[in-house]
Each structure stands twice: as C-alpha cells, then as structure tokens.
KEKOLMAR-248921 format. One record per residue: z, y, x of N, C-alpha, C in turn. Coordinates in steps of 0.1 Angstrom, whole numbers, plus 5000, padded with zeros to 4 digits. Atoms other than C-alpha are relative to their C-alpha. Example, Ala and Ser with C-alpha at 12.3 -4.5 7.8 and 13.67 -1.06 7.14 Angstrom:
KEKOLMAR-248921
500049885009507849555123500050125009;500049894991507149895137500850114992;
//
This chain:
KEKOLMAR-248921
499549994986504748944805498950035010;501449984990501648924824499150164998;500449925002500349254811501050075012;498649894993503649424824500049945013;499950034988503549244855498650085010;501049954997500049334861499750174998;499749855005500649744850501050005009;499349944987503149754881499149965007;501150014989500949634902499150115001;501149855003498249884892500750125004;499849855000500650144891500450035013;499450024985502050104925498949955016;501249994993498550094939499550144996;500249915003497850394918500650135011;499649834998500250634932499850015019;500550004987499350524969498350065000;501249915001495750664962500350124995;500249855003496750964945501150105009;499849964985499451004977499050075009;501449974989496151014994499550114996;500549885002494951314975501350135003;499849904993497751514983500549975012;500549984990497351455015499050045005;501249935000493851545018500350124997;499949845011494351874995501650085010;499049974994497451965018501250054989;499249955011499651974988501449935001;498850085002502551795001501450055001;499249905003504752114999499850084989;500949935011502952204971501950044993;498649964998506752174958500749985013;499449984988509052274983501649965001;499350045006512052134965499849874996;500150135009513051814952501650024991;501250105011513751684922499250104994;500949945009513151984913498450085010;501249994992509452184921500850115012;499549904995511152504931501550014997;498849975001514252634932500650044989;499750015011515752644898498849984993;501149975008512652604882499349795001;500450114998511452224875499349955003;501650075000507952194867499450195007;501149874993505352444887499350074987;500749885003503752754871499350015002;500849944991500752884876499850095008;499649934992501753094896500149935019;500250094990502152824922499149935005;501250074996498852694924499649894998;500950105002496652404924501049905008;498950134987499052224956501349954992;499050045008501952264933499649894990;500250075012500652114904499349835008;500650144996499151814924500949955004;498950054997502451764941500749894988;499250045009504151774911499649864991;500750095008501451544893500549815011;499550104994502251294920501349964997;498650015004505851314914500049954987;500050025017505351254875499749834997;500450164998503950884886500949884999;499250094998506950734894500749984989;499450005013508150804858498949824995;501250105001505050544854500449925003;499750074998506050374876501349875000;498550015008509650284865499949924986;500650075013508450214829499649885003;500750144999505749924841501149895005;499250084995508949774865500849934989;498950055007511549794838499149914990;500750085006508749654815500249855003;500250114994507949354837501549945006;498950054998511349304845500749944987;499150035012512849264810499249894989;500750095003509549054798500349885006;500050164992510248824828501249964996;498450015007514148794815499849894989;500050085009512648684787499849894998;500750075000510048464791500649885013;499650084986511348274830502050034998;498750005000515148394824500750095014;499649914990517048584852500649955009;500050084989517648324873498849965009;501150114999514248244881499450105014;500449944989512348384914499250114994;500849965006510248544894500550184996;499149865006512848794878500650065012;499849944992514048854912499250105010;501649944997510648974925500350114994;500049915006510449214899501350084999;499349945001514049314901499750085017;500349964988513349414940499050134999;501349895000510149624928500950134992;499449865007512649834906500550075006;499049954987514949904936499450055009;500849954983512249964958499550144998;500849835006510650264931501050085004;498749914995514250404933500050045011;499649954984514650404968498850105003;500949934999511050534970500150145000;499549875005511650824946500850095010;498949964989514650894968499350035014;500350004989512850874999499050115001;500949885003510151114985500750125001;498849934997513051324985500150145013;499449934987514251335018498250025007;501349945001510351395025499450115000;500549885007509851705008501250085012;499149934992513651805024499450055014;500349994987512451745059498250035005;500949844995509351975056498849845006;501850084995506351615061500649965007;499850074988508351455088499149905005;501150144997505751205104500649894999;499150114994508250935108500450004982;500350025019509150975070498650014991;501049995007506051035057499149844999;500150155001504950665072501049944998;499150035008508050555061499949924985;500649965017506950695022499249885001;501150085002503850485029499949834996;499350145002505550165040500149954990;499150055011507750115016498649974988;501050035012505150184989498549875004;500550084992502949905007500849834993;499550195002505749625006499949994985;500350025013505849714969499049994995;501250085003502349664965500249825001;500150194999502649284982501349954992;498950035012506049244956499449984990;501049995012503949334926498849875002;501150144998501049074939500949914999;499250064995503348834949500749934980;499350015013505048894910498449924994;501050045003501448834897499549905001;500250154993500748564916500649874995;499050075010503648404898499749954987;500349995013503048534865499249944995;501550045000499448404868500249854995;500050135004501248074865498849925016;501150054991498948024899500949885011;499250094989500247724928499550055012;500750004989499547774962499449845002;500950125000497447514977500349935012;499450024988498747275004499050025006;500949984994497347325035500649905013;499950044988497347185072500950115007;499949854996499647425096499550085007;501049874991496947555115499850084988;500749855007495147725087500850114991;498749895007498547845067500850105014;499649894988499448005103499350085002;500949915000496548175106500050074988;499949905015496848275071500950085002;499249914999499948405076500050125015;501149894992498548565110499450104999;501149895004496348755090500650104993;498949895007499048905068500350075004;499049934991501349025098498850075005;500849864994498049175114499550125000;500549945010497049325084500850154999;499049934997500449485084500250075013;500149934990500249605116498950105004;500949935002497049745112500150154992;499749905008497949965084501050085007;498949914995501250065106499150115011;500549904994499050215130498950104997;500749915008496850345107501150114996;498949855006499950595092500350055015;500049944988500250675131499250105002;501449944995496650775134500350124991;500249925016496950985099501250095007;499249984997500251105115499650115013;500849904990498351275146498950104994;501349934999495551395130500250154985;499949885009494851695104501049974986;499650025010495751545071501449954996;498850085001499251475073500950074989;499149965013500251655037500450145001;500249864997500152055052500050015014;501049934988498452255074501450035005;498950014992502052335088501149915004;498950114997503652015092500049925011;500450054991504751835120499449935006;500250134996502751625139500949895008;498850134993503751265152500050025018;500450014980502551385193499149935006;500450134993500751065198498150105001;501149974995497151145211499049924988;500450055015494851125179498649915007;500550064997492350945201500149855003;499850094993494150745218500749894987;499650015013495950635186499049924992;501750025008492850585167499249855008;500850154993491150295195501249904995;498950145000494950095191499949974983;500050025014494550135151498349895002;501350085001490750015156499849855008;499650164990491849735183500649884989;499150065008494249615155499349954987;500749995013491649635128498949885002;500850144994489449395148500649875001;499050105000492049175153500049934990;499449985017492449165112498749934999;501750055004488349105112499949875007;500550114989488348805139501149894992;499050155005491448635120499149964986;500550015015489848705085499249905000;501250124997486748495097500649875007;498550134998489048215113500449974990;500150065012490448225081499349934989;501050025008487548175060499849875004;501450174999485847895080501049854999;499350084999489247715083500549944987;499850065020489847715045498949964992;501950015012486247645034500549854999;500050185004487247245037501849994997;498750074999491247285034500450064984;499749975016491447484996498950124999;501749925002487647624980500850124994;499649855005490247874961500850055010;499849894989491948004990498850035006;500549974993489148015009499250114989;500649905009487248234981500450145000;498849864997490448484983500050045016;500449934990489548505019498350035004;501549944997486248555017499850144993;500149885013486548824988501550125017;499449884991489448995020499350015012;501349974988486748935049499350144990;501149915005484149135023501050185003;499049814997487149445021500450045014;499849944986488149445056498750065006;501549884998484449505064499750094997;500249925008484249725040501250155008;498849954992487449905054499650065011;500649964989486049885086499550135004;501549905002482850085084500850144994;499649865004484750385061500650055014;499549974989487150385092499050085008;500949974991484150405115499350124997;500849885011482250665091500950135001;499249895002485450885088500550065017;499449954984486050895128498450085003;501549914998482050985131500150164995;500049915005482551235110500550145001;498649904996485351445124501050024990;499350055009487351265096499950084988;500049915015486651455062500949914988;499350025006488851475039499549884985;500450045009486951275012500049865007;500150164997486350935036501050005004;498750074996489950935044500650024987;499250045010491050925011499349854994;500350145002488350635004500849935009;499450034989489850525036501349944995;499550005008493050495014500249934990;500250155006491750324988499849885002;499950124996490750065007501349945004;498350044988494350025024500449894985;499050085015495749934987499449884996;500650135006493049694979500149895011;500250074993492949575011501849925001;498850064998497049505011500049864983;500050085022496549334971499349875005;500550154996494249074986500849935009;499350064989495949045020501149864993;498650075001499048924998499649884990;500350065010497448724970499549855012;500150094989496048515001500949905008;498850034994499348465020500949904986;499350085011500348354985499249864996;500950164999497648094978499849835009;499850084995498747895004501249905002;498750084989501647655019499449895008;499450134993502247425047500149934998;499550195002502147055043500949995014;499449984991504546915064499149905009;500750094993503246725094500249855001;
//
C-alpha cells in the first residue's frame, strides 16, 4: 500500500515539472487537438516536431498517473477497507486525474487560455497536498498536539503558501512562458504582478520562521518538517529572485517549478503533522 501511495504522489509531482518543460519549450500546442494530437491522427509524427512530441509526452503521463491512483486506491481497500478516510483520500486523487485530464482538454481547445492554464495548475497542486496528505496516513504517521497559536500559524503558513503559488501562475500568466509564443496573455502588468507574487512569498518566509521557533518546544518532529520547508522556501526564494535578474530564462523558471511541487509536498506534510489541543 505504501509503495502505491507514495508512486502517486511522485507521479503527480512528476507531471507538474514536466508541465513546466512544455511551458518553457512553448510546446503547449505542440498538439493542437485533444484527445487526440491532430486531427484524425492520435500520436504525433515526425513530421510535427519536437513541440508535438513533448506535448504529447506530457499527455502520456496521466496514463501514469491513473495506474499509481487506481493502485493506491484498491491497496488501501484492502489493507484500511473503504470506509476508512484513507480510501477516501485516494478515491478524491482519482477524480481529480480525471477531471484534470478533462481539463487539459478544454486547455488545448481554448488555444492556453491564462485563466485555464492556472486553473490546469491548481488543480494539479490540490492533488499534490491529497497524495501527501494520503502518505501522511499511509505512513501510519499522528499529528502532534499542539497549543492553538502554533497550529494557526501552521495552518497560516499553508493558506499563504497557497496563495503564493496563486500569484505565482499570474506572474507566469503575464510573462513570456505561458505554453506558446502565440497564446493569450492574462493583461496583468508582468511587473507589477511579479512585486504582489514576491510580497506573498515573503509573507510565506516570515510565517515559515514563526513557524519554526514556535514548534522548536511545542513538537521536535514538526518543527524538523518546518525547518526542512523554511530551508525550500529560501531556496525557492533566491531561484525566484535569480530568474527575475535574469530576464527570466527559461531554464530558472522551470527550476522555479520544481521548487513549487516540493515546496507544496512539504507545505502539506506540515499542515498534517499537527492538531490543536483544545483550550
């Protein structure tokens, strides 16, 4: 069970990085069709290029992805039964690939829309903190009581986190990389955009450390799990800061990317390590 729990997780971090390459690569019309690549035609040719075949390669994922869910879904059946929170978790991550799939869809239909395209992103996001969340479980792990200051701040850190990333798909949404060189942009002023994503991101760094010092005496393993999401959000940081110096290249905004996924996998594993005592 734990294997297969842990293989959606992976994979559903997976295909948000390799999202990220065709974005970067502008291949996000690489097919111009959904389900299929082209218009009668399923899988790309060479004929269609390097964009097609990266599209399509992304597209091929969720077959991946699908497999690990139904895996971990029919393991946890076994093992916890299908009453159990556990199996509901995982039944949620299966519905969410579908809708995904589907949503990738209406994506391709509407030619990158910015508003779907962060949409795509979302979704694939909550399914990351689902998958953690499953793990978390699987792990057989407890949260740790806490006092409600430092579990509000914990959960503070979550929602900021999440908000951070929303204006991060804003920013991405204004600027070059939004999945082809002829796709709409979102309007928003890639500047202006860019300081409220970095306002938000500070926010995320000032709770992180709040976090930390407030869990060092209230649970040594939460506080570990926020020290190990202080270390990524810094980390996070700096690529940000690196990729805006730079006149954003396509290579530090796909690390840029990778960080988002690791940085949501801790965010949640965190949010989970805790509860509330009552007062």
């Amino acid at each position: 069970m734990r294997v297969w729990l842990w293989a959606s997780l992976i994979c559903n971090m997976l295909i948000i990085v390799t999202g990220g390459v065709v974005r970067i690569t502008g291949s996000g019309l690489g097919c111009s069709e959904w389900p299929t690549c082209e218009e009668g035609q399923l899988v790309p040719h060479g004929e269609l290029g390097i964009h097609a075949a990266i599209e399509f390669g992304n597209r091929t994922l969720t077959g991946l992805l699908l497999i690990a869910a139904i895996g971990a879904l029919v393991s946890v059946a076994k093992v916890r039964g299908r009453n159990s929170r556990l199996w509901w978790i995982t039944f949620s991550v299966l519905l969410g690939i579908a809708a995904q799939a589907v949503l990738g869809g209406i994506t391709v239909w509407v030619k990158l829309h910015p508003a779907i395209v962060a949409a795509h992103l979302v979704l694939s996001i909550a399914l990351v903190v689902l998958c953690t969340w499953a793990v978390f479980i699987g792990e057989n792990q407890s949260p740790d009581p806490v006092a409600p200051l430092p579990y509000f701040v914990v959960l503070a850190t979550f929602l900021a986190s999440l908000v951070a990333i929303s204006t991060g798909t804003l920013t991405t949404g204004a600027g070059p990389h939004s999945g082809d060189a002829e796709s709409v942009r979102n309007g928003l002023n890639i500047v202006s955009i860019a300081r409220v994503h970095a306002l938000s991101a500070w926010v995320v760094a000032a709770l992180a450390v709040l976090t930390f010092v407030l869990l060092r005496k209230a649970s040594r393993s939460a506080a570990r799990v926020a020290l190990i999401f202080l270390g990524v959000v810094v980390a996070q940081g700096a690529i940000g800061y690196i990729q805006y110096a730079l006149g954003i290249p396509a290579s530090v905004v796909w690390l840029h990317m990778v960080g988002l996924t690791v940085l949501t996998a801790v965010a949640a594993w965190l949010l989970c390590s805790v509860r509330r005592t009552s007062i």
